[in-house]
Short mmCIF file of the C-alpha atoms (twelve columns), coordinates in Angstrom:
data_MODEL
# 
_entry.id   MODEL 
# 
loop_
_atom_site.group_PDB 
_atom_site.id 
_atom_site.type_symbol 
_atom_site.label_atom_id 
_atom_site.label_alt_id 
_atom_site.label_comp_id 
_atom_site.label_asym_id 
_atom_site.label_seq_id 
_atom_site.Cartn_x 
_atom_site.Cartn_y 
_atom_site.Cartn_z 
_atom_site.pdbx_PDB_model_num 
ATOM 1   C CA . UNK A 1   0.000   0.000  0.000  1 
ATOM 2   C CA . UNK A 2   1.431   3.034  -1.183 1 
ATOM 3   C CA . UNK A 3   1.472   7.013  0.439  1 
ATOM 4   C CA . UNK A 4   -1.580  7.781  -1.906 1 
ATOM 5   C CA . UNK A 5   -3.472  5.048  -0.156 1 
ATOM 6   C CA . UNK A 6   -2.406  5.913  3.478  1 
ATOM 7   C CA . UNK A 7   -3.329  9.338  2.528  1 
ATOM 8   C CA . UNK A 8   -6.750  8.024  1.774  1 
ATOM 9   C CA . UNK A 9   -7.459  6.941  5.162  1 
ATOM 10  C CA . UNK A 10  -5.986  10.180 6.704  1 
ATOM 11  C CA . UNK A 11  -8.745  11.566 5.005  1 
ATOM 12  C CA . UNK A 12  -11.107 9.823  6.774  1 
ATOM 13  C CA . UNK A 13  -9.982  11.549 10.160 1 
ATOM 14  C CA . UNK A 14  -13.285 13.811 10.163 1 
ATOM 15  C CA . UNK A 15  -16.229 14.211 12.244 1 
ATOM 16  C CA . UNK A 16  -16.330 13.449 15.732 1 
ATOM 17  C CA . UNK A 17  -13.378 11.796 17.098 1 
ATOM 18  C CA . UNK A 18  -13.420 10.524 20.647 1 
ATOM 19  C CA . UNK A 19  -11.144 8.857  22.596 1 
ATOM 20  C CA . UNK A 20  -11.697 5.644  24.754 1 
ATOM 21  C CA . UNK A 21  -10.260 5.593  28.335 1 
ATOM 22  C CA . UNK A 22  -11.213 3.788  30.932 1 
ATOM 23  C CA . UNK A 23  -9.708  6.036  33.767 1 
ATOM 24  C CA . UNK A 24  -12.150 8.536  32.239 1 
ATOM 25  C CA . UNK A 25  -15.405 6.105  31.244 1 
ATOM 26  C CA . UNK A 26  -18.327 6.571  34.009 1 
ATOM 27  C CA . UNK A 27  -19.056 2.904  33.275 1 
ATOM 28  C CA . UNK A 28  -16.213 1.348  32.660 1 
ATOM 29  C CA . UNK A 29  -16.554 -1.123 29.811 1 
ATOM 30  C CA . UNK A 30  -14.622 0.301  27.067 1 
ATOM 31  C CA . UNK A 31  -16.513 -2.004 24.512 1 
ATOM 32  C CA . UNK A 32  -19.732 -1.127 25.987 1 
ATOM 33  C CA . UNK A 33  -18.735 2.628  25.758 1 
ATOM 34  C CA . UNK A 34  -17.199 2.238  22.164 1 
ATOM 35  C CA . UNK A 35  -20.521 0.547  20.301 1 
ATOM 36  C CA . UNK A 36  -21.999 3.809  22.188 1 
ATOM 37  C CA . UNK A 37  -20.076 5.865  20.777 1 
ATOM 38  C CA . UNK A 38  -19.850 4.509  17.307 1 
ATOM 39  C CA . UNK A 39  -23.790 4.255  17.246 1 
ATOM 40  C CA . UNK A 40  -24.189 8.175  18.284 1 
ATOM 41  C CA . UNK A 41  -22.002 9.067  15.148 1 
ATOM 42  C CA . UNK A 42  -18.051 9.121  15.746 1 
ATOM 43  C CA . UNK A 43  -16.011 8.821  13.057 1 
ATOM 44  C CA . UNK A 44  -12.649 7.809  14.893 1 
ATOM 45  C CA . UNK A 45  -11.835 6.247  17.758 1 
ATOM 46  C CA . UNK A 46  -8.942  6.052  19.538 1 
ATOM 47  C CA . UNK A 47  -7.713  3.707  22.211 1 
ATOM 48  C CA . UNK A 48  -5.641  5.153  25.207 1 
ATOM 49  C CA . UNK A 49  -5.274  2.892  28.723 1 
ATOM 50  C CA . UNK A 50  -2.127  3.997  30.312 1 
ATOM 51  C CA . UNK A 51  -3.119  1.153  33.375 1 
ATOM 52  C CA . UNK A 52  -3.455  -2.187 32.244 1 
ATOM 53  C CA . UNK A 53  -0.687  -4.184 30.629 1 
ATOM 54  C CA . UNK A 54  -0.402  -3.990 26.417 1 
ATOM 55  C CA . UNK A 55  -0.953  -8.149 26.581 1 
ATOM 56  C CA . UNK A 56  -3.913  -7.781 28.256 1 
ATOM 57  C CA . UNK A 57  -5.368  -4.523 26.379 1 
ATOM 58  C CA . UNK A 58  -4.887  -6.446 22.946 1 
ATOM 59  C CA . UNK A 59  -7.882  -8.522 23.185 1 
ATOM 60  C CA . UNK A 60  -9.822  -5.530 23.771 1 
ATOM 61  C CA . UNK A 61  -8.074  -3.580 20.907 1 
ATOM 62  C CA . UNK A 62  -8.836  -6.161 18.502 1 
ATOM 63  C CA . UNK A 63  -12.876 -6.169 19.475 1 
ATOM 64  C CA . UNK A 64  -12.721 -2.262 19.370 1 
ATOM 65  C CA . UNK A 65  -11.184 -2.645 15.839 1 
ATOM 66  C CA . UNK A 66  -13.642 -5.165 14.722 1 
ATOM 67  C CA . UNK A 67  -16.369 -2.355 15.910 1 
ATOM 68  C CA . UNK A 68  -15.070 0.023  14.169 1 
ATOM 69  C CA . UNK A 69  -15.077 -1.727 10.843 1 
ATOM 70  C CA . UNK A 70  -18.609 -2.595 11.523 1 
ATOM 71  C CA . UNK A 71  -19.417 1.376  12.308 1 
ATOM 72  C CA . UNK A 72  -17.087 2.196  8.891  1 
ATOM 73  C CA . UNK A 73  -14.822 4.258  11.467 1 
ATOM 74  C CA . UNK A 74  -10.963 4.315  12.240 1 
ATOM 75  C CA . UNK A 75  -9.097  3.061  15.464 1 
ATOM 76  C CA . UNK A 76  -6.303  4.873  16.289 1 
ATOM 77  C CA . UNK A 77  -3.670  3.688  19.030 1 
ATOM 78  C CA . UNK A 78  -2.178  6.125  21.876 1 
ATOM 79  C CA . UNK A 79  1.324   6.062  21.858 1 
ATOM 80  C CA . UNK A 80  1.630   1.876  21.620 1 
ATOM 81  C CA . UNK A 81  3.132   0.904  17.707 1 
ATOM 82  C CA . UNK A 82  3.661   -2.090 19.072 1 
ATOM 83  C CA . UNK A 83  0.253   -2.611 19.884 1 
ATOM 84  C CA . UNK A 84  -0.952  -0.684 16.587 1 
ATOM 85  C CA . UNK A 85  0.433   -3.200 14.793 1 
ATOM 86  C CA . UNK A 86  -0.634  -6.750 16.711 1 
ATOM 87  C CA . UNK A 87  -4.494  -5.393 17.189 1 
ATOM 88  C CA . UNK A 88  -4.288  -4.015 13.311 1 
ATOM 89  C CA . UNK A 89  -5.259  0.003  13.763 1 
ATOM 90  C CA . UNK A 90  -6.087  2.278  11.570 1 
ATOM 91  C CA . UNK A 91  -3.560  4.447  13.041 1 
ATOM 92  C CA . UNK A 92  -1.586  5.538  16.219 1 
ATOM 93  C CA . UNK A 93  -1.376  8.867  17.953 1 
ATOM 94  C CA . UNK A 94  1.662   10.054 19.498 1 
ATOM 95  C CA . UNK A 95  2.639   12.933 21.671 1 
ATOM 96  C CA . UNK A 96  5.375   15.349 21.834 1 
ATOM 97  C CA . UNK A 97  7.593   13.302 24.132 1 
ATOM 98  C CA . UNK A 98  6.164   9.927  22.635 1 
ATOM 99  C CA . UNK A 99  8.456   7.642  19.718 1 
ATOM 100 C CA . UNK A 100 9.258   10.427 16.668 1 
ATOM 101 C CA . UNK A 101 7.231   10.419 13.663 1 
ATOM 102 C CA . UNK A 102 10.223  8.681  11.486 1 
ATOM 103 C CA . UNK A 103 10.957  6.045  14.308 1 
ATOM 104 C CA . UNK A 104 7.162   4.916  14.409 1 
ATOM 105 C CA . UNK A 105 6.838   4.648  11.054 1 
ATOM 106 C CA . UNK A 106 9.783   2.529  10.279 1 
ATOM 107 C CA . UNK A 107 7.840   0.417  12.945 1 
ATOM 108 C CA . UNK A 108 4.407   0.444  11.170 1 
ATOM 109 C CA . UNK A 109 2.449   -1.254 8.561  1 
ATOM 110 C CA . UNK A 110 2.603   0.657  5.428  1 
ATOM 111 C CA . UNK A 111 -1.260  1.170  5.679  1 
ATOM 112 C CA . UNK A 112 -1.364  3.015  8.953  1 
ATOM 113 C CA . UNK A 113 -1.611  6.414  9.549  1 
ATOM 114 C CA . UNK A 114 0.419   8.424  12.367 1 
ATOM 115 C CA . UNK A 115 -1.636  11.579 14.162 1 
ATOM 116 C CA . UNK A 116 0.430   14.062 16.708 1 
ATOM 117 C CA . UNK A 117 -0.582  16.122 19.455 1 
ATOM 118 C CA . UNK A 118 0.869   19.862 18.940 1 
ATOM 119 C CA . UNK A 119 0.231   23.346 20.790 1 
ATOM 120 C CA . UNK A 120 1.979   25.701 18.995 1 
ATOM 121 C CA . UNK A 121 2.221   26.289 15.604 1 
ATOM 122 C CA . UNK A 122 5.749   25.416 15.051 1 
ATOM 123 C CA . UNK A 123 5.589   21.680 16.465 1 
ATOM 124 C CA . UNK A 124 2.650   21.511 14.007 1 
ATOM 125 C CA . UNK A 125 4.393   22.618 11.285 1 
ATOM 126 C CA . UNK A 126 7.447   20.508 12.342 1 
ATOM 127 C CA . UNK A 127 5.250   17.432 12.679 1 
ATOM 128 C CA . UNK A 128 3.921   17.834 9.327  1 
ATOM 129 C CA . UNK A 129 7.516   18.501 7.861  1 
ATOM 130 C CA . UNK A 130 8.213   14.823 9.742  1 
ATOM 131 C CA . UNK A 131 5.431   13.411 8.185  1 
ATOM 132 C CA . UNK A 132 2.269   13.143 10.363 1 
ATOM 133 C CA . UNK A 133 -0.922  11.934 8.729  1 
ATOM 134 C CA . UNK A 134 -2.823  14.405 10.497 1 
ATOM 135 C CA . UNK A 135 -2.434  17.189 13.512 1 
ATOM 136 C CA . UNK A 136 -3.902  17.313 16.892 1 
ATOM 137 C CA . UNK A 137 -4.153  20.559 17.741 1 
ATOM 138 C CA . UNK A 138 -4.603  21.838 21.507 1 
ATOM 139 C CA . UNK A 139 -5.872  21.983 24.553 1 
ATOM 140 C CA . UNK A 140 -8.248  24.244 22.513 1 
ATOM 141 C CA . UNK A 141 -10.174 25.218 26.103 1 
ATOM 142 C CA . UNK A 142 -9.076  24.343 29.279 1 
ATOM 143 C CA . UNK A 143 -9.155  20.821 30.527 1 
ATOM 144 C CA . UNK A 144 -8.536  18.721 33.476 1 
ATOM 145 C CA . UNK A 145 -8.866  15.147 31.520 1 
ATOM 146 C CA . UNK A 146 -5.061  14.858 31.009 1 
ATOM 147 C CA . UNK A 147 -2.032  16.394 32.926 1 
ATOM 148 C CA . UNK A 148 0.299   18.771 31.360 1 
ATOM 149 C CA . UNK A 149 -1.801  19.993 29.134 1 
ATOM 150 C CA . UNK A 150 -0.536  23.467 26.899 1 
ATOM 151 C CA . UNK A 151 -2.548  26.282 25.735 1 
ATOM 152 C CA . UNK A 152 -3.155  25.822 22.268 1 
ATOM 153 C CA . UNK A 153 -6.450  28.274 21.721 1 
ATOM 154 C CA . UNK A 154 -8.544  28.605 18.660 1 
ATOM 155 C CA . UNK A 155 -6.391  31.067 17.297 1 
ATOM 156 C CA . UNK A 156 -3.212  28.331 16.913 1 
ATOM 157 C CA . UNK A 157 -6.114  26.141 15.353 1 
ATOM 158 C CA . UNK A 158 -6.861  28.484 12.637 1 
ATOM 159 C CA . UNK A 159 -3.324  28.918 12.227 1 
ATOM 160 C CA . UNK A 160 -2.272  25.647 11.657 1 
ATOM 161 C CA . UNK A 161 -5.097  24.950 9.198  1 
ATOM 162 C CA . UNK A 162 -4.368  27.738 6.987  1 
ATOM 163 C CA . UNK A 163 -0.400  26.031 6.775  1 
ATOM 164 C CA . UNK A 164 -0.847  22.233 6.760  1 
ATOM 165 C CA . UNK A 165 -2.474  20.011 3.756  1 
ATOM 166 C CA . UNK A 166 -3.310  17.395 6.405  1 
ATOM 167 C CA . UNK A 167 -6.408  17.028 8.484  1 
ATOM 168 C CA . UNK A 168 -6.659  19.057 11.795 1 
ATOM 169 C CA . UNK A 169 -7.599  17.457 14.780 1 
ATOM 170 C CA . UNK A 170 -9.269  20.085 17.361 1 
ATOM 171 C CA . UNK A 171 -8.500  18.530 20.863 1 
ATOM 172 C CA . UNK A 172 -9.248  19.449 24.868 1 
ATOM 173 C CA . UNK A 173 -11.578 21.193 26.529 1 
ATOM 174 C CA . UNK A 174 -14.076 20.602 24.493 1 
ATOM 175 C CA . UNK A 175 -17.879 20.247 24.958 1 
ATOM 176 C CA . UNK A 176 -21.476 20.792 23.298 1 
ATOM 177 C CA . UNK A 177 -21.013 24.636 24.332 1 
ATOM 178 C CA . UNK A 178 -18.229 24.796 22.497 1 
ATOM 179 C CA . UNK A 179 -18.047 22.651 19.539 1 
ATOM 180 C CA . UNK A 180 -18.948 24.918 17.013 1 
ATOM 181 C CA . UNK A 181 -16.585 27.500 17.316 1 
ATOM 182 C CA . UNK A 182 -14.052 25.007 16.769 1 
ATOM 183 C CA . UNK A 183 -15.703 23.931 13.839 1 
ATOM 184 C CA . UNK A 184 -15.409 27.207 12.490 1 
ATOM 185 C CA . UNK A 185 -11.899 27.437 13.212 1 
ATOM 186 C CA . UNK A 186 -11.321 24.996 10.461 1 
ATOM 187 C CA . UNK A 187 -11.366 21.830 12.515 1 
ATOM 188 C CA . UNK A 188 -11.924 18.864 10.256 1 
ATOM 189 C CA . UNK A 189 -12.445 16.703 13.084 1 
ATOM 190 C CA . UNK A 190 -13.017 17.385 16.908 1 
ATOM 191 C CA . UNK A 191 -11.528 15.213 19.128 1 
ATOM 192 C CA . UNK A 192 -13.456 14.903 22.761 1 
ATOM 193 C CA . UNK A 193 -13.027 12.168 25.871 1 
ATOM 194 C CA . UNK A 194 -15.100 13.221 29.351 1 
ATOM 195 C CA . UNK A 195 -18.043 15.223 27.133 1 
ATOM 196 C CA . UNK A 196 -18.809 11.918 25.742 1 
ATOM 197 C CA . UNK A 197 -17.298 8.988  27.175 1 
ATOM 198 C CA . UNK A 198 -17.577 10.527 30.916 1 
ATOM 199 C CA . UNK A 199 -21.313 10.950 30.075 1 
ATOM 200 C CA . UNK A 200 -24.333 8.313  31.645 1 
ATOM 201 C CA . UNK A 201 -25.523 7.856  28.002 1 
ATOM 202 C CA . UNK A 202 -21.964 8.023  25.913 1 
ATOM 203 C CA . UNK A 203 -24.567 7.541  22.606 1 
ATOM 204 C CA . UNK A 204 -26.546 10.720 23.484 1 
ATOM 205 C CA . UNK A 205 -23.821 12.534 24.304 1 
ATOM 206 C CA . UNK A 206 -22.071 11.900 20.670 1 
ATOM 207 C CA . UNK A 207 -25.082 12.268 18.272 1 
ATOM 208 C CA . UNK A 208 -25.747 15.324 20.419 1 
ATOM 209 C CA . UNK A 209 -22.318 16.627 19.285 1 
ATOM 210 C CA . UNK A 210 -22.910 15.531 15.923 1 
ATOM 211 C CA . UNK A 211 -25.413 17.237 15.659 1 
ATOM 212 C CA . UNK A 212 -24.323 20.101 16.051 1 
ATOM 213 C CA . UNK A 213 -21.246 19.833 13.745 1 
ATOM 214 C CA . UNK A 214 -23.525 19.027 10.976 1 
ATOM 215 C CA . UNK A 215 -25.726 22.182 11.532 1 
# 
């Protein structure tokens, strides 16, 4: 599989993109929570567990994955190319201080995409330079869902999307008050954990968001 076809599934990172974790899921079951979310609408999901052993999160990466084909949506990895690999992702995602761009993909399948988390428009426009599928770009609003979070703002959004040929991943923060003005930022996707997966009724809380992108 050649770039042109890697590219291809890049450009499926749009929509609503929510991420998986079970230190944030208010029930717990990260399959239970994924069909959820897949039903209400999102278009990519990505795995992160930063508790539980990669042997014993591969059984559950491989039912996610079989989900998402079922739901026509992506599975992305967090930080794990290892793991990318043996459950058979879509993609992974990777941090600042996570493997570099040209080290994972020497790792990966040619078929798999590689997204990166940025805050300022320079690491964004560095990451693309290294290759990156598509950007993360953030914490858009303030957020208490991961540590160390940077100030990224809507303005470094707009930024980056007016630079990069890739998709832009709006990330943190971010909730049904908010979505749109992300969205008009030039998002092409908007990436949320607690406003959906931290929500009683994870399927409600996606279409809701859905629904408003699509307005």
């Amino acid at each position: 599989m050649d770039l042109s076809e890697r590219k291809k599934i890049a450009e499926r990172v749009r929509g609503l993109y929510v991420i998986v974790d079970a230190q944030v899921s208010a029930g717990g079951d990260l399959l239970a929570v994924t069909q959820a979310v897949l039903m209400g609408g999102a278009q990519v999901v990505q795995l992160r567990d930063k508790l539980h052993d990669k042997g014993d999160v591969l059984p559950v990466a491989r039912r996610i994955r079989e989900l998402c084909d079922k739901y026509n949506a992506l599975l992305i990895i967090n930080d794990h190319a290892d793991l990318a690999i043996a459950c058979d992702a879509h993609g992974l995602h990777l941090g600042q201080h996570d493997l570099p761009i040209r080290e994972a993909r020497d790792i990966l399948l040619p078929h798999q995409i590689i997204g990166k988390s940025n805050a300022v428009l320079q690491e964004a426009l560095d990451s693309s330079d290294e290759g990156a599928d598509y950007l993360a770009v953030g914490a858009v609003f303030p957020t208490n869902t991961k540590e160390n979070t940077r100030p990224a703002g809507l303005k470094t959004l707009e930024d980056v999307k007016n630079k990069v040929s890739v998709p832009v991943v709006g990330i943190g923060g971010i909730n049904k008050t908010n979505i749109l003005s992300v969205i008009r930022a030039g998002a092409d996707s908007v990436c949320v954990i607690s406003a959906v997966v931290g929500h009683d009724d994870p399927q409600q809380a996606a279409r809701e968001l859905v629904d408003i992108m699509n307005q």
